[in-house]
N, C-alpha and C positions, 0 to 999 in steps of 0.2 A: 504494500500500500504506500502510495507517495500521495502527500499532500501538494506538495512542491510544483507537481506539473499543473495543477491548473490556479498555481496563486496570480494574483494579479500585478506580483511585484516579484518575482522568484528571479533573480542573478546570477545565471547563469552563465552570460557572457557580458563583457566590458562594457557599459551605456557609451553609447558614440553620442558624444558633445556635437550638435550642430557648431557649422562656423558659415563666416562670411555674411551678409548683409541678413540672411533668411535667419540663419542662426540666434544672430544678435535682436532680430524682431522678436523673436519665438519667446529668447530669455525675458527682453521686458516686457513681453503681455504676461510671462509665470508671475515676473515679477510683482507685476499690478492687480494681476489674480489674487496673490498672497494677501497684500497689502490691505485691498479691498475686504478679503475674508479676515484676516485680523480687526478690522475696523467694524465690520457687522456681528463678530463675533461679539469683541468688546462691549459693543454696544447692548447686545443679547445679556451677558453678564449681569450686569451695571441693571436692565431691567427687570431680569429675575430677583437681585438681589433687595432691589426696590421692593417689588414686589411681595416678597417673604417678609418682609420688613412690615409691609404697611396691613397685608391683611391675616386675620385671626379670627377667635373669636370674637371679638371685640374688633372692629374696622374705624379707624379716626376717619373724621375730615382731613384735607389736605392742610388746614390750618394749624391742628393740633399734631398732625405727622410732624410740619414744621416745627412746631414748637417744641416736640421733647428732640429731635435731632439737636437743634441748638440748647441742648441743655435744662429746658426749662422745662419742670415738674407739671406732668397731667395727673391727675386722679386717674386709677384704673390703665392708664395706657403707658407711662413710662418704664415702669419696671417690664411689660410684656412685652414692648419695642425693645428695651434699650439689651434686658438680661435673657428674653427668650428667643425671640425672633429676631432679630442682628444676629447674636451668635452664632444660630442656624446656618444662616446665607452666607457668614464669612466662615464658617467650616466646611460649608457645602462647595463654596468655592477654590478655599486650598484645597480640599481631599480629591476633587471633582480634576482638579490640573494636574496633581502630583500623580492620580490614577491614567489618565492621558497621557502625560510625558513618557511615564514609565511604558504605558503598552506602545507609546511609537517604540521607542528604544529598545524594546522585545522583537518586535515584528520585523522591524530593520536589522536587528543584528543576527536575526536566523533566518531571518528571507522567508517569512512564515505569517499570513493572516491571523494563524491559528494561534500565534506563539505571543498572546498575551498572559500576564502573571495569572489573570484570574481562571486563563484556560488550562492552563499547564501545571498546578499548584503553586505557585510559590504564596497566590491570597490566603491558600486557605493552611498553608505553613504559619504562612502569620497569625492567623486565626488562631490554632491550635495552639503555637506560641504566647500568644497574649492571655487567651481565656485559662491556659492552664497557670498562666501567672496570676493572673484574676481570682480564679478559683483556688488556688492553693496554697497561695503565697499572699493574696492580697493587694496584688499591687497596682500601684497606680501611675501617670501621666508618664514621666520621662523613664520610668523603670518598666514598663507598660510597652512602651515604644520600643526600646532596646531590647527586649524579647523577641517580641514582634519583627525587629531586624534581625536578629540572631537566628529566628526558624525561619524568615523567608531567605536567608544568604546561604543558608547552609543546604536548603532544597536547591535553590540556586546551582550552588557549586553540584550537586548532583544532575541535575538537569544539562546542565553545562557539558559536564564529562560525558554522561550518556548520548549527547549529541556529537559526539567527537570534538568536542572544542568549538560549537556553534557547527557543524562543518555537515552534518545530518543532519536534514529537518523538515523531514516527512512524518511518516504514520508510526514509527518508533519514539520518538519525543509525545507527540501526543496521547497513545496510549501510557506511557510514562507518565507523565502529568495527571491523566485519569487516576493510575494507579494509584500514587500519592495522595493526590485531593482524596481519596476512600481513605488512604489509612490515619489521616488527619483528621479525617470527618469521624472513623469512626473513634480515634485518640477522644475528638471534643463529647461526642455522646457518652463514654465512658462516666468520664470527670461528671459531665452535668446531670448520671443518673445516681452518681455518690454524691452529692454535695448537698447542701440547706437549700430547700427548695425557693427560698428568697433568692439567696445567691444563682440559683440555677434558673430562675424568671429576669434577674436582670439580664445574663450570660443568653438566654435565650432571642432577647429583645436584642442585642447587642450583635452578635450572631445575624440579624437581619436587613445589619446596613443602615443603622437607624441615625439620623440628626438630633433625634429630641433631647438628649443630655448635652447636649454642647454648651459652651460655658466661654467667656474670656478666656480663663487658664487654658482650656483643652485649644484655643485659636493662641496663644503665645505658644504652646509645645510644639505644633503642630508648625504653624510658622515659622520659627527656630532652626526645625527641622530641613523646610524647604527651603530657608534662607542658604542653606551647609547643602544641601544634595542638589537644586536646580544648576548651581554655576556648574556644578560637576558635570551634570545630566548634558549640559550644550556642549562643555571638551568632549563629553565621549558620544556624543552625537556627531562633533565635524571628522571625530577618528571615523565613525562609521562613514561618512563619507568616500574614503579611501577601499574602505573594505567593500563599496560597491563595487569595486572596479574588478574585485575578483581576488580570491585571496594569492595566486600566484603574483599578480603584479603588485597587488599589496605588499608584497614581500620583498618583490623584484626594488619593488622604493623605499625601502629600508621601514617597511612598517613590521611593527613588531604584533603579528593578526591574535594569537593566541591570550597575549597581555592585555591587547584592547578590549576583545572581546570579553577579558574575564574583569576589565576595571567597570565596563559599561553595565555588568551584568549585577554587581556589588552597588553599583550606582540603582540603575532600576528597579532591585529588588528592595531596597532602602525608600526608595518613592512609595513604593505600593504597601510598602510596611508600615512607611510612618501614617498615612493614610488610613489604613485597615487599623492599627490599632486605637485610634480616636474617634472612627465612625461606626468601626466594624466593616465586614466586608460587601461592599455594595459593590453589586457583581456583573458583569460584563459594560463597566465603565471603560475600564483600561484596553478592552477589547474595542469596542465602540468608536472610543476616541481615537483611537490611531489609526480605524480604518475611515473614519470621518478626516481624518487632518491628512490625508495621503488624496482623497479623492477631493478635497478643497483644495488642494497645491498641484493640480494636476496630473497627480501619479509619481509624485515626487515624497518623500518622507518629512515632516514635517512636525515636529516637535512639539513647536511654540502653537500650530494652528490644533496640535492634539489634546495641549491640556485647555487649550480654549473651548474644546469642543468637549473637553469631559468635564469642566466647571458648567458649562450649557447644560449638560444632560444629568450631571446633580442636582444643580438648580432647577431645572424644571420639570425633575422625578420628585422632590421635596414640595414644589409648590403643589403639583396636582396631587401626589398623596393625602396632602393636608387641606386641600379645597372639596376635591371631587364625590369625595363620601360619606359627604356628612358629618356628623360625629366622630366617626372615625378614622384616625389619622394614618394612614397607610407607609409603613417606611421606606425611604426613596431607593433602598435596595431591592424591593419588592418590584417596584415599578418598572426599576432599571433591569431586572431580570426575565419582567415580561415582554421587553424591547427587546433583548438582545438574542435571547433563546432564539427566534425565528433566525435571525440572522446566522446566527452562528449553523441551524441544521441547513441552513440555504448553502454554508459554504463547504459544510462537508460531505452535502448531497452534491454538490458541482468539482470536490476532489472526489470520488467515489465513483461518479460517470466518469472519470479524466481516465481512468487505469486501462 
């Protein structure tokens, strides 16, 4: 089974660089393509997060939205604005970018649609990571997090080698990834059917990708976090660059393939980490976003346009969950799984004809 033959971006041989007058058109229409989808993306953001902000149970007028933004005390609505719903949106949007960065960064560096953190395990390492620290140890924010990195690096490094160094990445990595995501899954069922059933309701809710605990503190950890892994995440992006060209010639120009691949993958996995253990794991973001930020760049890999497009698709799983049903508040992991599932059997039904 090969995934590979019918990926949309599988590199196989060197990409020929148009030149000369047609060339250099071609480049500045991507160009402005990009630019363009950054700036509506942006703007998408900035909406949703509005948005999450302003409605609730409780909906202000625009005047008193104003009025607790700049500080000033409403009865009933500033604590709900400023400590509930703020927090939400500006978690929904770090976790939402850090989960896109990292699946462009996955997809690109194995040449694989498939080869997002959340399809392959390394989410659900984190998971099992964090929740067993949760459940057993207690712990909380930046101790929380560093779990959470330590089980998704270390599934990493094994996903890593089993693919020969990135160098395999068809239908053996992905059945790999299945495997894992089960023995993880069933690591965390363990735990949550020994433990206080308190603690195994919040672990359960937590488990589902959920925004409603978010807090300031959980947005400085969390931000911290990406302030230390995004610069990284853009060096080991322009390395991938080079490793488009193939890894013989990557080599041939003194690139070092094996190093990169394994700094990019320490980087990526650390995205999806710090993410999952602050929100939990909201699942096929990471997948989502890198296949959205490729086909907004023209079929180019696209980083910056991935976590735009996975801060989109947080934000606007958190707002409909929380609008659409009434009473009951649906967690944007939920949402985001009912999105992505079709997609994901669409691509594995179109590598499955490919063989």
């Amino acid at each position: 089974m090969s995934t590979s033959a019918a990926l949309p971006f599988s590199d196989h041989t060197a990409p020929q660089q148009p030149t000369g007058p047609d060339g250099r058109s071609r480049r500045s229409k991507r160009r402005r393509r990009r630019l363009l989808s950054v700036l509506v993306l942006s703007v998408l953001v900035l909406a949703l997060v509005v948005a999450i902000a302003f409605f609730g149970t409780r909906v202000p007028t625009v005047g008193q939205f104003w009025r607790v933004l700049t500080g000033e005390r409403v009865p009933g609505l500033t604590f709900q604005i400023l400590e509930d719903r703020l927090p939400r949106a500006v978690v929904g949007l770090l976790a939402g970018a850090a989960l896109g960065f990292s699946g462009s960064l996955f997809q690109t560096m194995l040449r694989n649609p498939l080869a997002s953190p959340d399809v392959i395990g390394i989410t659900g390492a984190a998971s099992a990571a964090a929740v067993t620290g949760k459940l057993v140890w207690g712990t909380q924010g930046w101790s929380m997090t560093l779990l959470a990195f330590a089980g998704a690096v270390g599934v990493g490094v094994v996903m890593f080698l089993l693919s020969g160094s990135g160098r395999r990445t068809g239908g053996r990595l992905i059945v790999s990834g299945i495997a894992i995501a089960a023995a993880t899954g069933a690591l965390v069922d363990h735990l949550l059917s020994r433990t206080d059933i308190r603690l195994a309701s919040d672990a359960l809710l937590w488990l589902t990708g959920s925004l409603s605990a978010s807090s300031w503190e959980r947005v400085t950890v969390l931000g911290l976090a990406l302030l230390v892994l995004l610069p990284l995440g853009a060096v080991g992006a322009r390395s991938l660059r080079l490793l488009e060209l193939g890894d013989d010639l990557a080599t041939a120009l003194g690139t070092d393939v094996r190093r990169n691949r394994l700094f990019v993958l320490v980087v990526a996995s650390g995205l999806a980490a710090a993410a999952t253990s602050i929100t939990g794991p909201i699942v096929f973001v990471a997948f989502l976003g890198g296949l959205t930020g490729r086909a907004l760049a023209g079929g180019r890999p696209s980083p910056t346009l991935a976590a735009l497009s996975g801060a989109v698709l947080v934000l606007a799983a958190e707002l409909l969950g929380s609008l659409a049903f009434g009473d009951i508040r649906m967690p944007a992991g939920v949402i985001t799984g009912i999105l992505g599932a079709p997609v994901l059997l669409v691509l594995l039904t179109r590598a499955g004809s490919s063989r």
